[in-house]
N, C-alpha and C positions, 0 to 999 in steps of 0.2 A: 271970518275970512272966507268961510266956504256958503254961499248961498244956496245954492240946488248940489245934492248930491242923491245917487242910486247907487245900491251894492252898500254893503258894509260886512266885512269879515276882520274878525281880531284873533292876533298871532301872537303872543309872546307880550314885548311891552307896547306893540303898536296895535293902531287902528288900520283897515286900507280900505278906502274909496275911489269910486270913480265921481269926480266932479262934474256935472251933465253943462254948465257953462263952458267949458274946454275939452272933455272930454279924456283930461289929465289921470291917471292912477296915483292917489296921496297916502302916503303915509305918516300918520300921526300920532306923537306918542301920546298912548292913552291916558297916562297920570298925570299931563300937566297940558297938555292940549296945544301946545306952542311949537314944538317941534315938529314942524308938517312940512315937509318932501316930495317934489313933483317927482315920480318917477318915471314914467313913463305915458305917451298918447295914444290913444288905440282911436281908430272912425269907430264909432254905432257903439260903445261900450255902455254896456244897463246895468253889467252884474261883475262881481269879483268873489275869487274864493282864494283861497292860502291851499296849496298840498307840498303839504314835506311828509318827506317818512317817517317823524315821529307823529304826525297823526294820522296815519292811515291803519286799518283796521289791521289786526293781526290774522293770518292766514293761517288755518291748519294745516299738518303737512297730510301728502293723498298717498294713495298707492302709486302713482306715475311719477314722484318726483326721482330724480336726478339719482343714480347711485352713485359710489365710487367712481367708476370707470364712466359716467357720463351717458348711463345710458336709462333712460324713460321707464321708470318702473322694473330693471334689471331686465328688461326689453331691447330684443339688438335691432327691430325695426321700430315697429307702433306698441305705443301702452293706450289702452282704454278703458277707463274706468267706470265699476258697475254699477249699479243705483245704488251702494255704497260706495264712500270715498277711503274705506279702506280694504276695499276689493279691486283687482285690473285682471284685464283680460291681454295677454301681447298678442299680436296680428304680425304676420310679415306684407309687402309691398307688395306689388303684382310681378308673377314668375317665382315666387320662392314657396316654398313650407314651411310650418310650423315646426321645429325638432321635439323631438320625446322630452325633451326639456321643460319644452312649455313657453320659452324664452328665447331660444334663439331662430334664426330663419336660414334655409340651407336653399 
């Protein structure tokens, strides 16, 4: 059915291409090859990729993430972190200081 295609990425039970006669995005299931679905048309499409969050790489957590209270490394302005990512340094914005804390900005 498909004469020219570019791109190919497989997800799950399907295939997904881009058909370069139409320019079509298809998906097709991969174990029987019959089940193929125009989904959508994009101009100039060469390449296809799949991103869901179950394959995206798992992230370790750093010194800047998020505490309880929402705040960047238990940082009340800037958290930045040191050529470890389980080192931070917090900074305040322009006009404040640092408190004896280490974290908070006055």
């Amino acid at each position: 059915q498909i004469r020219h295609f570019c791109g190919l990425a497989v997800f799950e039970n399907y295939l997904y291409t881009v058909n370069s006669d139409d320019l079509s995005i298809l998906r097709i299931n991969r174990y029987n090859g019959t089940d193929v679905q125009a989904l959508a048309r994009l101009d100039n499409a060469k390449e296809i990729r799949v991103y869901q969050k179950r394959t995206q790489a798992a992230v370790r957590s750093h010194a800047c993430e998020a505490d309880a209270f929402g705040m960047p490394g238990g940082c009340s302005h800037l958290c930045l972190l040191s050529s470890s990512y389980k080192a931070r340094t917090c900074r305040c914005r322009t006009g404040f200081i640092l408190g004896s804390d280490g974290r908070s900005c006055k």
